[in-house]
N, C-alpha and C positions, 0 to 999 in steps of 0.2 A: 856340285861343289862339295868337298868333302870337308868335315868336321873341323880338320885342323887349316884348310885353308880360312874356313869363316870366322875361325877363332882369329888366325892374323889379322884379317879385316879387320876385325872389331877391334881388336888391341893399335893398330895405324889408325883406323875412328877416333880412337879415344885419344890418342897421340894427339894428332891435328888439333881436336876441337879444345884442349886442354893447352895447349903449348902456344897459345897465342902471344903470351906474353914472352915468352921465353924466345920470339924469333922480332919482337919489337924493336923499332929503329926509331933514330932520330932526327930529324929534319929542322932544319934551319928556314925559317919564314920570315919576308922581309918587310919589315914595318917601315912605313919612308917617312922622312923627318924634311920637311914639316908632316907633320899627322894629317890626315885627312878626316875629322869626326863625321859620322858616327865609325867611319870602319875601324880607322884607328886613330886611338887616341892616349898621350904621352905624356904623362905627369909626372914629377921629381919631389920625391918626397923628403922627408925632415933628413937624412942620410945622405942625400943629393945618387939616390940610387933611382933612376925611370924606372917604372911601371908602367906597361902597355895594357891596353885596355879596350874596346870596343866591340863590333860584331867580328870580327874576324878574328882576335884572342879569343872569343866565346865561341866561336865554331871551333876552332883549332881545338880547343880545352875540352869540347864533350867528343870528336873523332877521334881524342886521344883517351880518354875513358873507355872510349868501345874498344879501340884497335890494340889498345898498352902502346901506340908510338907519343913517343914526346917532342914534341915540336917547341922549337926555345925561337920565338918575338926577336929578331936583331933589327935594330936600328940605324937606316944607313939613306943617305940620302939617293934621292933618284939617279943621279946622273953616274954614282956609285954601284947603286943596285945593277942597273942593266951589266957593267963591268963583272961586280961578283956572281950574277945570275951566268953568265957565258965563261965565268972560269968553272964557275961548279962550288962555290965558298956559302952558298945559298941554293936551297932547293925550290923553295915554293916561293911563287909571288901574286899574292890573291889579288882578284878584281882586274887582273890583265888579259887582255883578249889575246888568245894563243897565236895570234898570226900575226900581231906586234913583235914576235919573238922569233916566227918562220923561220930567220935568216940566223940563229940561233946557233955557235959551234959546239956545245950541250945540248947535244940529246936526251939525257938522262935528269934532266929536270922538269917538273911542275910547272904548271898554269892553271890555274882553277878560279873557281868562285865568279 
């Protein structure tokens, strides 16, 4: 391997491991109303603004520290969610087992946790 190939390398190394933030996305995760505590839980404060809260806002919040993606808590009721999950208006729907959603016309959506 010759000098100026290793120097690319290392200059596309540097790229990747630096530019995490710079290729970060946003993800929409669906919080259902009614809340389910501890996973999530939805409080309206003096502004009449909800605040989402629980383990799953506190997972989301620190893989978004690691990754730089930003995932924004929507509130939407269940019978709703399943709808916006299968148009794509919602990516992640935590605590659902993936094969509830098998028959899914998104592909390109989350199941986790």
């Amino acid at each position: 391997m010759t000098i100026t190939c290793k120097i690319k390398l290392c200059f596309v190394n540097i790229l990747l491991t630096t530019s995490s933030p710079l290729i970060a996305n946003t993800y929409k995760v669906i919080s259902y109303d009614p809340a389910n505590p501890p996973h999530n839980i939805s409080t309206v404060g003096q502004q009449g603004k909800a605040t989402i809260s629980g383990i799953f806002a506190d997972i989301f919040h620190q893989i978004g520290e690691v990754t730089g993606d930003t995932f924004i808590m929507v509130i939407i009721p269940a019978a709703r969610a399943m709808l916006e999950f299968d148009l794509a208006r919602v990516y992640i729907e935590p605590g659902i087992n993936s094969t509830s959603r098998s028959n899914s016309k998104n592909r390109f959506v989350f199941h986790c946790l």
